[in-house]
Steps between C-alpha positions, in 0.01 A plus 500: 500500500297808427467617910938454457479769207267755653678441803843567339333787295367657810873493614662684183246799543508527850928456472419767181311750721778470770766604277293771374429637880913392513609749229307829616594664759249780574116531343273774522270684250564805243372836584516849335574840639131695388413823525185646582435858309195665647360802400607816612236772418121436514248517215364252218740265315453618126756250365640171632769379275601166667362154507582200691846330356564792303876597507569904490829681563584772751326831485224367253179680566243213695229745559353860475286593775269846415648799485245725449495689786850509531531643169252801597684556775820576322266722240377719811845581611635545145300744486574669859858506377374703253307696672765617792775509218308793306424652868936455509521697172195776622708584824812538258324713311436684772808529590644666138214749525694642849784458343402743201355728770802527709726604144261814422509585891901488483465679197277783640670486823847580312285811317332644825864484702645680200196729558545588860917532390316777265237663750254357279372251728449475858660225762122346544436374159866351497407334799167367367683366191739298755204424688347356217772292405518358812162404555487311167814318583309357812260397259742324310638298820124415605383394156852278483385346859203336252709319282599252864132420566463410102821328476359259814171420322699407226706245683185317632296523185852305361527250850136443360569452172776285601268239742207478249735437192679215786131386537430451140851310452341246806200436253725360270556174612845387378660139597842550750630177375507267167314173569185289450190650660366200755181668580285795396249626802300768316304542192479763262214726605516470887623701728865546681562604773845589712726234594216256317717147292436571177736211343758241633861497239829255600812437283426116393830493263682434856312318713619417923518134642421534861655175630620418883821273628613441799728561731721309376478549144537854569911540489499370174220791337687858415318834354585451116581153474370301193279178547300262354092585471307180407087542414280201378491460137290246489343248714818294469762775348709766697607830349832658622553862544758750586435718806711767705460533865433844574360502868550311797250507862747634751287322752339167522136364527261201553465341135175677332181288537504400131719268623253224541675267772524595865849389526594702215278841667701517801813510397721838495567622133639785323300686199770511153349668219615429149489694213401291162473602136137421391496378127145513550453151662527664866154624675446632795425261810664195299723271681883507442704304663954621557843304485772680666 
């Protein structure tokens, strides 16, 4: 009597997990869509504001690499700025002492032509006045020619400015996304480098079923069409979810190798990837399983 019951009860579970295998149409596993930051600038990391699991929002600071030198260099050519904008005002200055010698020549010149009118002066020193004037007025346009070569300087010494005030903004390591940080790989103290990973960040309020169907199956799977998500609960409990399809393979492939059977592996599939809420029950690489 008791081989008929475990006999019968080996029937209900295996009828159980037949229905189960019955009602889902596609399984595969949940994934995230990270991003790695890495460091931009080189020097010592001074701060590291993130942990493992900790959730930040876009634009919030994660690090401060040194700035030190960055910071001298932007003192150094604050103060060539300075320097070739009070060489700007010298040649202007110049410039108005011409200027004021030029009015008393035109002055004089308008006495000694009134002179020569009067046989008081002769046709030389009228001539020497104009010569004057014109000699200083050449002065004038070559000491005007400066103001080019200063102008320049000052339009590098700002292109300067410009990429070490860029630079220090890369020190400042600020998050492009909200998320959860999923790994740090740098301590405070050590050193970063160009292009090194300094954290790993994904959205996990929205996570991404990656599930295949077939061939067949594919017809009845559109971009933006509800279905069902079920996850494990429990050992013996299923959870429902809502999911959106948002992306479908546009080519097909041999079933992934985490499909354990060989029948299973070498059949042609198409990736689907779902879209899911995650009330916080989701984690990455958990098993999910779709009804279309």
């Amino acid at each position: 009597m008791k081989k008929i019951l475990l006999i019968m009860l080996f029937a209900a579970l295996l009828f159980s997990c037949n229905n189960t295998d019955e009602k889902s149409d596609a399984f595969g596993n949940f994934e995230a869509d990270p991003v790695i930051v890495s460091s931009e600038s080189s020097g010592k990391i001074l701060q590291l504001n993130i942990e493992k699991g900790q959730k930040i929002e876009a634009g919030f600071m994660a690090a401060l690499i040194d700035t030190v030198q960055i910071d001298l260099k932007l003192k150094q050519i604050d103060a060539q700025k300075s320097a070739t904008l009070s060489k700007k005002q010298s040649i202007q200055s110049q410039i108005e002492i011409y200027e004021e010698q030029i009015k008393n020549l035109e002055t004089n010149k308008k006495r000694v032509a009134q002179m020569v009118k009067d046989q008081a002066a002769t046709q030389k020193q009228l001539d020497d006045v104009t010569s004057q004037i014109s000699v200083i007025k050449k002065q004038i346009a070559g000491t005007r020619t400066q103001f080019t070569s200063v102008n320049k300087e000052l339009d590098i010494l700002e292109t300067q400015k410009e990429t070490a005030e860029d630079l220090f903004q890369r020190c400042q390591v600020e998050s492009p996304v909200s998320g959860t940080i999923l790994e740090t790989y740098i301590e405070q103290g050590e050193l970063a480098t160009p292009g090194k990973p300094l954290f790993k960040i994904a959205d996990l309020d929205e996570l991404t079923l990656k599930v295949y169907v077939s061939g067949a199956q594919l017809p009845n799977v559109k971009i933006g069409q509800q279905v069902n998500v079920v996850i494990d609960k429990s050992e013996t409990e299923n959870q429902e979810l809502s999911g959106r399809v948002n992306w479908i393979s546009s080519e097909a492939e041999f079933t992934p190798k985490i499909i354990q059977t060989k029948e299973e592996r070498v059949k042609l599939v198409y990736a689907v990837k779902v879209k899911v809420k995650n009330d916080g029950t989701l984690k990455v690489g958990m098993p999910g399983e779709v009804n279309l």
